[in-house]
DRENKE-886506 format. One record per atom (N, C-alpha, C): x, y, z; residue in one letter. Coordinates in steps of 0.2 Angstrom, whole numbers, padded with zeros to 4 digits, always signed. Layout:
XYZa
...
This chain:
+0529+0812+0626x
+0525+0806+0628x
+0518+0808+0630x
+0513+0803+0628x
+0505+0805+0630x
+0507+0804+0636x
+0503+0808+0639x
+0503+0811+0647x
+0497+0806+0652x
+0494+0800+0645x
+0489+0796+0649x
+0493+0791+0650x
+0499+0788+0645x
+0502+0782+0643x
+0503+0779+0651x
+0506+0782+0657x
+0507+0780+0663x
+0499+0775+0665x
+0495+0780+0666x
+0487+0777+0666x
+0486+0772+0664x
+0487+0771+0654x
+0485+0768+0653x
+0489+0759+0655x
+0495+0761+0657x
+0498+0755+0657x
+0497+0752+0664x
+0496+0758+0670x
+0493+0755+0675x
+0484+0750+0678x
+0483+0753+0671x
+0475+0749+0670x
+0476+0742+0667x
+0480+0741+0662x
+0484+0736+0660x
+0485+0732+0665x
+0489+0733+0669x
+0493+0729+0674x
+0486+0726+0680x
+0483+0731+0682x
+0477+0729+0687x
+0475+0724+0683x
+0472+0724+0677x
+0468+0718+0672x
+0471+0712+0676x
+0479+0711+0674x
+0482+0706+0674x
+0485+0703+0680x
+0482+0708+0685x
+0483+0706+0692x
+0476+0703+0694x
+0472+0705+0692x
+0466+0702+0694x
+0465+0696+0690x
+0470+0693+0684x
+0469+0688+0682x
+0471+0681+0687x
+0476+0685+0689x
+0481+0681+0693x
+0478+0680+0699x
+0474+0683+0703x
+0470+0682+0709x
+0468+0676+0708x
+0463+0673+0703x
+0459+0669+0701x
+0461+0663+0699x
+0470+0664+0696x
+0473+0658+0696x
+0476+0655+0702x
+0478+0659+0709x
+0482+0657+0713x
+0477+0653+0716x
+0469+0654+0715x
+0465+0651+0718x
+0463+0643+0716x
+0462+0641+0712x
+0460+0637+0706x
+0464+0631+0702x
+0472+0634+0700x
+0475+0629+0697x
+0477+0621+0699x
+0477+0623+0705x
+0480+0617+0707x
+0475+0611+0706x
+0470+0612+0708x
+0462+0607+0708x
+0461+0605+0701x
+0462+0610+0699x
+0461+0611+0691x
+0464+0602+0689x
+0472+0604+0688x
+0478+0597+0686x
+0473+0592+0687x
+0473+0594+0695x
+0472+0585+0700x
+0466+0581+0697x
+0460+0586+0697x
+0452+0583+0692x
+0453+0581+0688x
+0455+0585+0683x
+0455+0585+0676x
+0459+0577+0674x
+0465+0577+0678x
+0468+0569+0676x
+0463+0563+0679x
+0459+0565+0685x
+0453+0562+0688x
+0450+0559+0685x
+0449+0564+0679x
+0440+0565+0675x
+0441+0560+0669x
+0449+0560+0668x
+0453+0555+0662x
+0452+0549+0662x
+0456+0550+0669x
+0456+0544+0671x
+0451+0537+0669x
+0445+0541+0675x
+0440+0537+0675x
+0438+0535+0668x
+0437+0540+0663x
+0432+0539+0657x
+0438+0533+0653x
+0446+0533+0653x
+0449+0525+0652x
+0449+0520+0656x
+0444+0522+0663x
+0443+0514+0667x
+0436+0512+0663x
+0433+0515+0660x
+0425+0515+0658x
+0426+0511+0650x
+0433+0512+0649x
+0432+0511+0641x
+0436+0502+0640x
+0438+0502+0649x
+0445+0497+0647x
+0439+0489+0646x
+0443+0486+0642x
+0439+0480+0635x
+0440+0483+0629x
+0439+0491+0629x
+0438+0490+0621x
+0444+0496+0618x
+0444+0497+0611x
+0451+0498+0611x
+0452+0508+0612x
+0457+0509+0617x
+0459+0515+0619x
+0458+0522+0612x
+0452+0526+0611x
+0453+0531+0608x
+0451+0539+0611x
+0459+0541+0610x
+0460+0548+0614x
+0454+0554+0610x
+0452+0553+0606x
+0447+0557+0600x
+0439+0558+0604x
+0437+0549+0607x
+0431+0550+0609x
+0434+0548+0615x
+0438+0551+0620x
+0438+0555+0627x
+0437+0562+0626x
+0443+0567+0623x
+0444+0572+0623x
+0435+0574+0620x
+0431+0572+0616x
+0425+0575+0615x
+0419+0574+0620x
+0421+0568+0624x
+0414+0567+0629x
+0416+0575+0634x
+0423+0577+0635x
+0426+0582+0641x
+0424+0587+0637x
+0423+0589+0632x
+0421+0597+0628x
+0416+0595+0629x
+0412+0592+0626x
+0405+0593+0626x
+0399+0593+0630x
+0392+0595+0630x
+0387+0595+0634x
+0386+0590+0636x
+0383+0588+0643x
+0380+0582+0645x
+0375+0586+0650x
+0371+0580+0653x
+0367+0580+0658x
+0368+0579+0664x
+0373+0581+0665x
+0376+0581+0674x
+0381+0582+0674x
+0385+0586+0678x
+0390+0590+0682x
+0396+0583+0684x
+0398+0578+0678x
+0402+0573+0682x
+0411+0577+0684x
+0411+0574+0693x
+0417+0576+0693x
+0423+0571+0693x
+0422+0564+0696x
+0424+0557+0695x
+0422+0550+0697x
+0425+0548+0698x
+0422+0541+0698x
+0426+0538+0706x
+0422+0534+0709x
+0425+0532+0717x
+0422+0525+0719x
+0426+0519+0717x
+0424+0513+0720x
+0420+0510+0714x
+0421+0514+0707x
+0414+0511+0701x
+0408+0515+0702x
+0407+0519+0709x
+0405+0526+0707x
+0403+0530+0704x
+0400+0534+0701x
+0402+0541+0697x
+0399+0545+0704x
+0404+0550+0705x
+0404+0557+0708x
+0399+0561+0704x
+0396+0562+0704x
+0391+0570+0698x
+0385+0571+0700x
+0383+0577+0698x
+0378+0580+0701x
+0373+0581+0696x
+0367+0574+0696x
+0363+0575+0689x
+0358+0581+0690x
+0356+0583+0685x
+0353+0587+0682x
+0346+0587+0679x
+0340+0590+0678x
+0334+0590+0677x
+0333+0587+0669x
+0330+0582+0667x
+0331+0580+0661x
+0323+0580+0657x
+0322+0584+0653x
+0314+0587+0651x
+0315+0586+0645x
+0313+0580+0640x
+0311+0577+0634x
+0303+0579+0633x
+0301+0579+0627x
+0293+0581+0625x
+0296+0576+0618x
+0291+0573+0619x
+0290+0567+0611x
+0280+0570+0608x
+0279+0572+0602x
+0274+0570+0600x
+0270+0563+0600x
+0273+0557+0600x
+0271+0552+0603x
+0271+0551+0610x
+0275+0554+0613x
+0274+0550+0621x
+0272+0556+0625x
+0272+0561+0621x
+0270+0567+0627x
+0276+0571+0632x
+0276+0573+0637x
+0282+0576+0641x
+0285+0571+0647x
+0290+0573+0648x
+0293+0567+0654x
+0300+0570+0655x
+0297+0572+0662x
+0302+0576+0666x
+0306+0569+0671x
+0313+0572+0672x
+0314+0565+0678x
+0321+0569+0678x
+0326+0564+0682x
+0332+0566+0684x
+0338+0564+0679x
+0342+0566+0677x
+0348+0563+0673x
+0348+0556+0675x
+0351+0556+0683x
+0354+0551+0685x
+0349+0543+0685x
+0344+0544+0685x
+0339+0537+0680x
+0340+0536+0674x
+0347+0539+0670x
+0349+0534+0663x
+0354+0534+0666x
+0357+0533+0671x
+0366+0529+0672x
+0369+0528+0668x
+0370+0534+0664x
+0376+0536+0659x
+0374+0532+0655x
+0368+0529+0653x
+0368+0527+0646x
+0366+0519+0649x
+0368+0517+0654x
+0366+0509+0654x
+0359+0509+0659x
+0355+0513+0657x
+0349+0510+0660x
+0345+0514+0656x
+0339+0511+0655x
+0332+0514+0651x
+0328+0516+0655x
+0327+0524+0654x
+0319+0527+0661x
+0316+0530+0658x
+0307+0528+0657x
+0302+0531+0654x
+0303+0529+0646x
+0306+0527+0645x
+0305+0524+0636x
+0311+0527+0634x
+0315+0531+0638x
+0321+0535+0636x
+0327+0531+0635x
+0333+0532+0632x
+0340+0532+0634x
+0344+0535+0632x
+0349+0536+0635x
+0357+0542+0632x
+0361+0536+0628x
+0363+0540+0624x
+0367+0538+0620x
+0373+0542+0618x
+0379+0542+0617x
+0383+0547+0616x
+0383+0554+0619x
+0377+0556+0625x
+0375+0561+0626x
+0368+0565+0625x
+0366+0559+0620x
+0361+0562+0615x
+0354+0557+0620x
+0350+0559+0622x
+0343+0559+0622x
+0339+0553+0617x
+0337+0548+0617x
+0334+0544+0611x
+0330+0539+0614x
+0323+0539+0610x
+0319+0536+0612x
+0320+0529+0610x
+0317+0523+0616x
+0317+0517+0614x
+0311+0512+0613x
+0313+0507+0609x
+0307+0501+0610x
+0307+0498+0615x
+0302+0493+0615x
+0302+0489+0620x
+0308+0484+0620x
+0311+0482+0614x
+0319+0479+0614x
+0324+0482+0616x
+0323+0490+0618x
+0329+0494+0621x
+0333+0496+0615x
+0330+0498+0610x
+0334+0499+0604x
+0330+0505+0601x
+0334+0509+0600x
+0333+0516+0599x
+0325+0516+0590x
+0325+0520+0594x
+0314+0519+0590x
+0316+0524+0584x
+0317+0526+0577x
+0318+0531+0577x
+0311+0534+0572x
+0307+0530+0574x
+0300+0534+0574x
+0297+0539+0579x
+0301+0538+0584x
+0298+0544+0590x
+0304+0549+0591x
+0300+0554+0586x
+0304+0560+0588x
+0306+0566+0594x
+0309+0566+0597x
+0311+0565+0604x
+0315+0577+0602x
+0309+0579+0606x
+0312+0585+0607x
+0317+0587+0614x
+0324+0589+0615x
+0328+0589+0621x
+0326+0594+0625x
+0322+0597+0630x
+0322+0603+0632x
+0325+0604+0638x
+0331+0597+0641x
+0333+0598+0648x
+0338+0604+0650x
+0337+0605+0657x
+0342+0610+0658x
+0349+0605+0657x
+0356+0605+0653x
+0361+0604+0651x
+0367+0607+0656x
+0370+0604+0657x
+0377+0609+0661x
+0378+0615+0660x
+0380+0616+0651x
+0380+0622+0648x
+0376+0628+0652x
+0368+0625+0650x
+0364+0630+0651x
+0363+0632+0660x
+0365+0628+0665x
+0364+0629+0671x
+0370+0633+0673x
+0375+0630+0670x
+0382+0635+0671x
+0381+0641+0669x
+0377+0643+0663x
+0376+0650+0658x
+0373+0654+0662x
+0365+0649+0668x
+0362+0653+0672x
+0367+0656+0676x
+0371+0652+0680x
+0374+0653+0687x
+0380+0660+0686x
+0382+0659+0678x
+0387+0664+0676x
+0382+0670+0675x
+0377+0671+0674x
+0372+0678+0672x
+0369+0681+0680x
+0368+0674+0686x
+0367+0675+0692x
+0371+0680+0695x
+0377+0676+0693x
+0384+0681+0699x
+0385+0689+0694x
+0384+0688+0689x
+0386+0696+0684x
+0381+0699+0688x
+0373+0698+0686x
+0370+0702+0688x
+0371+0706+0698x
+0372+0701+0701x
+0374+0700+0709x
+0379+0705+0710x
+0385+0702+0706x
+0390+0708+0707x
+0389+0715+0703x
+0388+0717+0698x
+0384+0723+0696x
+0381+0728+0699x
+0377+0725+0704x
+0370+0728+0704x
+0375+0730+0713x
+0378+0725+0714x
+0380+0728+0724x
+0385+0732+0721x
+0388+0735+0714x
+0394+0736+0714x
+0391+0744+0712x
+0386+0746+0710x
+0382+0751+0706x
+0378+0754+0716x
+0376+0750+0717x
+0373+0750+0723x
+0378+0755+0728x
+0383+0754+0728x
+0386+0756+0732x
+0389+0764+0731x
+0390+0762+0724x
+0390+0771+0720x
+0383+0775+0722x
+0379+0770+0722x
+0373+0775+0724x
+0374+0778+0732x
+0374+0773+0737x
+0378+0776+0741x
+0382+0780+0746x
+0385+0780+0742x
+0393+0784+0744x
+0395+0786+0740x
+0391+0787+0733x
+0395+0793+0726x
+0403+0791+0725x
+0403+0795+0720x
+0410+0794+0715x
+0415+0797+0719x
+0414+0802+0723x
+0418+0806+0726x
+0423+0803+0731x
+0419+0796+0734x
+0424+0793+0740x
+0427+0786+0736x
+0431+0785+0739x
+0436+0781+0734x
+0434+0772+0735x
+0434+0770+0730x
+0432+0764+0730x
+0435+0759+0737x
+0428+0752+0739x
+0434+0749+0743x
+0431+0741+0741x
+0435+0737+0745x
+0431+0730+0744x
+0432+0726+0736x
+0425+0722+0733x
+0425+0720+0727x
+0426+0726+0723x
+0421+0732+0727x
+0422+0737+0722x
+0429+0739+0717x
+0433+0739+0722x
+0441+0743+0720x
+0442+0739+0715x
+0439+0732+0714x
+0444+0727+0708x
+0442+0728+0702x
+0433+0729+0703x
+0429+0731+0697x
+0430+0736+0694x
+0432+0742+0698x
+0431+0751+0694x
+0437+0749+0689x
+0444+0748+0690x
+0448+0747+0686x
+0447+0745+0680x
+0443+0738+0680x
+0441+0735+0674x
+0436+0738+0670x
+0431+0742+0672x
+0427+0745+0670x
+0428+0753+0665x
+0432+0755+0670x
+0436+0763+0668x
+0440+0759+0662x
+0446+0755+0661x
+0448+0752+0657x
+0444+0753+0650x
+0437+0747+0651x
+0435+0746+0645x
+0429+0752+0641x
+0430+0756+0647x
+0427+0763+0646x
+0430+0766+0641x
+0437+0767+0643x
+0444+0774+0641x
+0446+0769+0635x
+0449+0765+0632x
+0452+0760+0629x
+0448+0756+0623x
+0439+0755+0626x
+0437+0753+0620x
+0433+0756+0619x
+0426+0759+0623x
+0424+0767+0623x
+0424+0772+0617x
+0428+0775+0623x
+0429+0780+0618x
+0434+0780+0614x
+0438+0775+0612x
+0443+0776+0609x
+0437+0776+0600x
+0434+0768+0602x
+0430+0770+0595x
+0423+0771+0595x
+0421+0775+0598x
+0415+0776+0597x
+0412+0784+0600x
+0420+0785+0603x
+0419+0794+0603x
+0416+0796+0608x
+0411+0801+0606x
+0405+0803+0610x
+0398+0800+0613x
+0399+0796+0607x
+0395+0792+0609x
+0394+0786+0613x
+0401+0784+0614x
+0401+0778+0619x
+0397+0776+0625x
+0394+0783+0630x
+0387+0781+0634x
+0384+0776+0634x
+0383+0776+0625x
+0376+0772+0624x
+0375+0766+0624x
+0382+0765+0623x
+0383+0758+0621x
+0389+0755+0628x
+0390+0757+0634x
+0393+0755+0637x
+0390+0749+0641x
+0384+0751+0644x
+0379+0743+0646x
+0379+0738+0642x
+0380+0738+0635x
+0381+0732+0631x
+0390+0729+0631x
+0392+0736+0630x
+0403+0731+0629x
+0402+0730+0638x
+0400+0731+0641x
+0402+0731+0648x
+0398+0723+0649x
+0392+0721+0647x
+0388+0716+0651x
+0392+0713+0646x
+0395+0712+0639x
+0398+0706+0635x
+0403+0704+0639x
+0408+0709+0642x
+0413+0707+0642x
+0414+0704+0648x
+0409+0706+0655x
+0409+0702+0661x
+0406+0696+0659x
+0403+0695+0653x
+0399+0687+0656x
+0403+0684+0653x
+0407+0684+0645x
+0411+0680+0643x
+0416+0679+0648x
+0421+0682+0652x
+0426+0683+0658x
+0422+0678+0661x
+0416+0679+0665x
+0414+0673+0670x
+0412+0668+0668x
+0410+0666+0664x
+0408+0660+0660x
+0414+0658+0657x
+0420+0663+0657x
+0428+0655+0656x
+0431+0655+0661x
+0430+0658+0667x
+0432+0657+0671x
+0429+0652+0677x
+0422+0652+0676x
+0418+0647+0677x
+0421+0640+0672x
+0422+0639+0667x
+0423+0634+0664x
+0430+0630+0666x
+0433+0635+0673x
+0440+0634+0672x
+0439+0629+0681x
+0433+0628+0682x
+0433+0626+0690x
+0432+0619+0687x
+0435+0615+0691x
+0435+0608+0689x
+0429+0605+0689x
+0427+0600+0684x
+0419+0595+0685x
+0414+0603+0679x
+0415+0609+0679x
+0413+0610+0676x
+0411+0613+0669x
+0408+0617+0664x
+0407+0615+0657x
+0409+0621+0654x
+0411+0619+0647x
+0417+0624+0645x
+0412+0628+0641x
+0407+0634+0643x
+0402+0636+0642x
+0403+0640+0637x
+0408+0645+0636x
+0412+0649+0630x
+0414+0645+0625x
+0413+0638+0624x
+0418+0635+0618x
+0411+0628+0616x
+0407+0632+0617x
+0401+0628+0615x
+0396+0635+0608x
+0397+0632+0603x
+0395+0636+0597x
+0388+0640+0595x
+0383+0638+0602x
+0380+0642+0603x
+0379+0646+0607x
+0383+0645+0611x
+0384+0652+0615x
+0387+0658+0612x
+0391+0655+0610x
+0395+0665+0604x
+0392+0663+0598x
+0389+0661+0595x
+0383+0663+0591x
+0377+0667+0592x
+0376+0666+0600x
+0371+0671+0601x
+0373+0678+0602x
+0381+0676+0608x
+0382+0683+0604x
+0384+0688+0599x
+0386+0683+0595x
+0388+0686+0588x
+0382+0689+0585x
+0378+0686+0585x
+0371+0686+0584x
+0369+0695+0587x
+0369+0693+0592x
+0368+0701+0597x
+0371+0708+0593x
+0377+0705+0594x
+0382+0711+0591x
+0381+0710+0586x
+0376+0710+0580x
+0375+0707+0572x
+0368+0712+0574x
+0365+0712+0577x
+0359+0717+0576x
+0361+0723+0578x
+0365+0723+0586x
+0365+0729+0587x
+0370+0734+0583x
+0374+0732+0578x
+0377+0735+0573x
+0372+0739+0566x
+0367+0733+0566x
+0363+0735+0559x
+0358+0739+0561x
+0356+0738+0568x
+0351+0746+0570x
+0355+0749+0573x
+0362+0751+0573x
+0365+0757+0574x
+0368+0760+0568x
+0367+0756+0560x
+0371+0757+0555x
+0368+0764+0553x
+0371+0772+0553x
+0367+0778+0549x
+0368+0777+0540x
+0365+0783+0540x
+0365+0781+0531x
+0373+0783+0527x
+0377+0784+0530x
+0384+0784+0530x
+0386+0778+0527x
+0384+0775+0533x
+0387+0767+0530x
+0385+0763+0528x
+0376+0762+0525x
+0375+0759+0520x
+0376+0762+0514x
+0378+0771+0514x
+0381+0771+0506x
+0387+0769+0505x
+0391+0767+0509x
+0396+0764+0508x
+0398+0758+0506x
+0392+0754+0510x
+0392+0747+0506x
+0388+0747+0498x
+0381+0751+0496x
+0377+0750+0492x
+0380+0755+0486x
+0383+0759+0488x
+0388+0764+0481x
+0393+0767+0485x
+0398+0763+0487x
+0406+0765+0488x
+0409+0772+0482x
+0408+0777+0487x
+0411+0784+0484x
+0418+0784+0480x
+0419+0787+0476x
+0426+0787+0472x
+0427+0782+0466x
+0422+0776+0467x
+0424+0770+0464x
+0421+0770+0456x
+0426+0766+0451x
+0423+0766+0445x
+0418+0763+0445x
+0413+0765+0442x
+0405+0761+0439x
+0406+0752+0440x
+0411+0750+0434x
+0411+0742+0432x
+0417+0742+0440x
+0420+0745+0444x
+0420+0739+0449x
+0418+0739+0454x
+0410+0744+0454x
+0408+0742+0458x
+0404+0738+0460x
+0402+0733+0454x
+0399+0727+0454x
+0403+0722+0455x
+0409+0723+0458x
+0414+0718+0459x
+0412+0719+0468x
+0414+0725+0472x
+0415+0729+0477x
+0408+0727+0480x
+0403+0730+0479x
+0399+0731+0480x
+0396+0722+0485x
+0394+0717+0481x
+0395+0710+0483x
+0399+0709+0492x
+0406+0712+0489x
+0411+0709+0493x
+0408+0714+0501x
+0406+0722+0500x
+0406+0723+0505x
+0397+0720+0509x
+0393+0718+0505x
+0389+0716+0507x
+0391+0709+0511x
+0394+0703+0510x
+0397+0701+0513x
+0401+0702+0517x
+0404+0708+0517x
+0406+0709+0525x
+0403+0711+0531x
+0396+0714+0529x
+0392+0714+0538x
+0393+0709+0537x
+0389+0701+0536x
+0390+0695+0538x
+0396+0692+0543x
+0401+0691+0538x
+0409+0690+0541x
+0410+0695+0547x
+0410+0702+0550x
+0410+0702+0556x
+0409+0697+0560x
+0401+0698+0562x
+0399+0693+0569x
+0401+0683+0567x
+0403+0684+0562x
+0404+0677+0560x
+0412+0676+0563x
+0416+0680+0561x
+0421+0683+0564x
+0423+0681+0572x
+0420+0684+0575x
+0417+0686+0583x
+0416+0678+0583x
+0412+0674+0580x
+0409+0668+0584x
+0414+0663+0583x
+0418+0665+0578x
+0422+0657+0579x
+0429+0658+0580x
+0430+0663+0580x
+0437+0667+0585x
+0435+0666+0593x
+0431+0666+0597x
+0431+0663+0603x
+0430+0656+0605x
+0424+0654+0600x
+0424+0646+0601x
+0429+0644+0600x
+0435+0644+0595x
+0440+0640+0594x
+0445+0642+0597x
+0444+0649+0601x
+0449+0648+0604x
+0450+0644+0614x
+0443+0642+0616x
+0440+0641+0620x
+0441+0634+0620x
+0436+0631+0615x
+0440+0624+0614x
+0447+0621+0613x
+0450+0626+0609x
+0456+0623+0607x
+0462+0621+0617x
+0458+0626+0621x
+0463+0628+0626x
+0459+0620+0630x
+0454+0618+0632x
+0453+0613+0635x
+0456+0607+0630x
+0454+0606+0624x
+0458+0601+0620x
+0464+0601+0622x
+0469+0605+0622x
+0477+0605+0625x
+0477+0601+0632x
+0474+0606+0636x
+0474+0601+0646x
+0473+0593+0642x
+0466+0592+0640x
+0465+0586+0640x
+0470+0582+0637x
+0473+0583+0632x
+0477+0580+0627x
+0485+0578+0631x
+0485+0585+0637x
+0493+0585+0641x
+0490+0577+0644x
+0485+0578+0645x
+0485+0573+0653x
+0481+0567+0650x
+0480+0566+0643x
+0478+0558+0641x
+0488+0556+0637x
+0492+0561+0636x
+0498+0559+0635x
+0500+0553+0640x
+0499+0554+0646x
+0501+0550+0652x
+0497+0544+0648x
+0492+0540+0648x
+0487+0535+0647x
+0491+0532+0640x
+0492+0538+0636x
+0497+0534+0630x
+0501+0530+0630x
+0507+0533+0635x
+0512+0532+0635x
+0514+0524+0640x
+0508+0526+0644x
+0507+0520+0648x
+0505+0513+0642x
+0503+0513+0639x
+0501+0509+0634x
+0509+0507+0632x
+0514+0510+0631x
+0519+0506+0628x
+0524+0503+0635x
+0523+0504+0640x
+0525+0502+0649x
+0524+0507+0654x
+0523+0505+0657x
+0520+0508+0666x
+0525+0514+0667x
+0532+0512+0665x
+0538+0514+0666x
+0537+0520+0662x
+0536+0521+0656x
+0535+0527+0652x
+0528+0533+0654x
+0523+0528+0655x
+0518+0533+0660x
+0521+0536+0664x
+0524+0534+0670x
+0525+0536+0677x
+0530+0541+0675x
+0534+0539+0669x
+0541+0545+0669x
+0536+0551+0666x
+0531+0549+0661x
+0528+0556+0656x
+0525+0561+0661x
+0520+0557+0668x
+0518+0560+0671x
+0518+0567+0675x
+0526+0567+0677x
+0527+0575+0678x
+0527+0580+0673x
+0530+0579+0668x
+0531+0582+0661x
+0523+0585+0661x
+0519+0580+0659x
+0511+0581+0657x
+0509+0587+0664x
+0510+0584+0669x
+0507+0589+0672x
+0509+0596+0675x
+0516+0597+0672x
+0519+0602+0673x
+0516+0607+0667x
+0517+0604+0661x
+0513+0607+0655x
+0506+0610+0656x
+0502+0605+0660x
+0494+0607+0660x
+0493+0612+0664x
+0497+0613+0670x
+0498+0617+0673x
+0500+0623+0671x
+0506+0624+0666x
+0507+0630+0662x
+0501+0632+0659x
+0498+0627+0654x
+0492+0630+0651x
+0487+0633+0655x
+0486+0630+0661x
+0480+0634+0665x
+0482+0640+0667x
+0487+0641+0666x
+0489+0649+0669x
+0488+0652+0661x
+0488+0648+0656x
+0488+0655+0650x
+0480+0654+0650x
+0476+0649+0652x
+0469+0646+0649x
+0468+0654+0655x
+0468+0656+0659x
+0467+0660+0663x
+0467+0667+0661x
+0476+0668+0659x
+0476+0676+0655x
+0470+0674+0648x
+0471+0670+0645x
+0468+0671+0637x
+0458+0671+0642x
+0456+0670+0644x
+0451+0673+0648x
+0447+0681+0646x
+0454+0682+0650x
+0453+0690+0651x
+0457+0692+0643x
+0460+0691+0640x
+0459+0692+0632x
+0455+0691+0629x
+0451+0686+0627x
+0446+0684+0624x
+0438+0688+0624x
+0437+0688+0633x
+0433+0693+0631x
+0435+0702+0631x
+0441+0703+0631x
+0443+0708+0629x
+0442+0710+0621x
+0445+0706+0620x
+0444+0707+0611x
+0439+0707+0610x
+0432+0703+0610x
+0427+0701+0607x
+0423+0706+0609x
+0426+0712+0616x
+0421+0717+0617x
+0424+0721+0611x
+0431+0723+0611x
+0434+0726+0608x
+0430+0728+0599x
+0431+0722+0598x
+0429+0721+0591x
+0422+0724+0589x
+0419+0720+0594x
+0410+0725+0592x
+0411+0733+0592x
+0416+0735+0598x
+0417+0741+0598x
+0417+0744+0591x
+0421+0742+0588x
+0425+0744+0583x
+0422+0743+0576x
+0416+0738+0576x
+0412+0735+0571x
+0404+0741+0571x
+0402+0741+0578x
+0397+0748+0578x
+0401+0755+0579x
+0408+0754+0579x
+0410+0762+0576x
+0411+0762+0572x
+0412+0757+0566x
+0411+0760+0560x
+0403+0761+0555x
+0399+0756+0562x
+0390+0756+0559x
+0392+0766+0560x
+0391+0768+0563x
+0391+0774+0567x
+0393+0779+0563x
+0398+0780+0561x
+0405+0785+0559x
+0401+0788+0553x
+0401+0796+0554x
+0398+0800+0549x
+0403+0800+0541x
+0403+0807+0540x
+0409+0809+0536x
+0414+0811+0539x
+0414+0813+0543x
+0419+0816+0549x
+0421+0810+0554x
+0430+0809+0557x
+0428+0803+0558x
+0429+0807+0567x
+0426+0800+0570x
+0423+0801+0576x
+0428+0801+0580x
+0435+0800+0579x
+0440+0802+0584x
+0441+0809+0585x
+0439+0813+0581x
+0440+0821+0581x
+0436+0822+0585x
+0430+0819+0588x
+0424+0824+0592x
+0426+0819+0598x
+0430+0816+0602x
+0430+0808+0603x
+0432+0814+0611x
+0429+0813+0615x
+0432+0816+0624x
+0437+0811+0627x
+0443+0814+0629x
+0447+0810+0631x
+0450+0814+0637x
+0446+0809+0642x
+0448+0810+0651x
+0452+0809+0654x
């Protein structure tokens, strides 16, 4: 038996201990809002006729304010800075909370669906004034606050190494961090990238803490499911998409532009295909976490408008469905929590494994590869 396997299975387990900190803290509020959030949006809808399609989309997607729910006819929320620029109208900054969810007009503005849209003086969407969106968005405020705490936590966690050196044993936040870190050091590191995984550990290291906190963040009630909005892992798809093609040696573009061994006539078959596969990586990356990200909040949302369905065929079927649904929702928030820490596990993993093979000479880079 490899004499690390013990190591490695204990590094293992710490991951998934510290995922479970974070659920023991969180899930219960999680249920109780999230039916909260339902709720209200079929007390907003009742008159017209109930569709679970455009609930489940107003709850994934972006808006301009932090709603957590609704109290007396109410909304509970925390509006947001709203910055439109119109070539006709010039800039206009103002507060969310002066379009009232859409039933009020401020500054020539109105929300509609979410969307931003200029109006006439009838109140009817202009569609001669084109209206650019520049506001800070939940997404993007949550995106901040996710890159606030990584860099926060990071820098006291480095800080402290500075110090007190490596020599004295971790304590505090620290103790929680060095595991995870040693982990995707030894595991994704070096495994594929060998000797040289120094260079590239500030990058799988910064990827894989901010996707982790930005769904872990997306997992606090009232807030926005920042990893399962398609431009978020676009960008980083994007990221790991350059830093692969400036790390690609001349190894691996002869590999794609004249695959060695190969017949002449099929390499005009081959050749095509492997150009098309840089592309498909990072494309790969992006929509393997968007979907997996949204698919997990569409499920909560889906357990918990279950109840409002059922309620449609008698009170008496709601109330019975009710524990079911939110015993369910409840399971899910505990896997929505490990897939977490999987998701950005893999997505570091993968680049790993995508600039090791941009990397990789003739000789493969497991054989020169230091194992600690």
């Amino acid at each position: 038996m490899n004499k690390f396997m013990p190591l490695k299975y204990l590094k293992s387990l710490l991951v998934v201990a510290f995922s479970l900190f974070f659920c023991s803290i969180s899930f219960n509020g999680k249920a109780q809002v999230t039916e909260q959030m339902v709720a209200d949006t079929v007390h907003e809808k009742s008159g017209t006729a109930f569709n679970p399609g455009e609930v489940i989309m107003e709850h994934i997607m972006d808006n301009h304010e932090f709603h957590f729910a609704e109290w007396n006819g109410h909304p509970i929320a925390f509006p947001l800075p709203v910055i439109v620029y119109s070539p006709q109208k010039g800039l206009s900054v103002f507060i969310s909370s002066k379009l009232e969810h859409g039933h009020a007009i401020y500054d020539g503005y109105k929300l509609e669906e979410g969307t931003i849209v200029a109006v006439n003086e009838a109140g009817e969407p202009d569609t001669n004034v084109k209206v650019y969106d520049l506001s800070l968005t939940r997404n993007v405020v949550q995106m901040l606050l996710g890159l606030l705490v990584l860099v926060i936590v990071l820098i006291n966690v480095g800080k402290k190494y500075t110090k007190e050196g490596a020599s004295k044993a971790p304590s505090g936040f620290q103790n929680a961090i060095e595991p995870v870190i040693t982990f995707i050091r030894d595991e994704v590191g070096k495994s594929y990238l060998g000797n040289k995984y120094e260079k590239y550990m500030p990058l799988l290291l910064t990827i894989f803490f901010f996707i982790l906190i930005s769904t872990l963040f997306g997992l606090i009630p009232g807030s926005a499911n920042v990893t399962g909005n398609i431009a978020f892992t676009f960008t980083l798809g994007i990221i790991s998409f350059v830093v692969i093609l400036f790390s690609a040696n001349k190894h691996y573009w002869t590999h794609i532009f004249n695959p060695p061994g190969v017949p002449t006539f099929v390499k005009f078959i081959l050749i095509p295909v492997e150009i098309l596969s840089v592309f498909t990586k990072p494309f790969a990356l992006i929509v393997r976490l968007f979907a997996n990200m949204v698919a997990g909040h569409m499920i909560i949302t889906c357990l918990i408008l279950m109840i409002f369905i059922f309620s449609k065929l008698s009170i008496g079927a709601g109330l019975g469905f009710a524990p079911v649904s939110l015993a369910f929702t409840i399971f899910i928030y505990f896997i929505e929590i490990l897939v977490a820490f999987i998701q950005a596990f893999i997505f570091t993993n993968l680049t790993a494994v995508f600039i090791g093979q941009a990397i990789e000479d003739t000789h493969s880079h497991h054989d020169d590869a230091v194992m600690i």
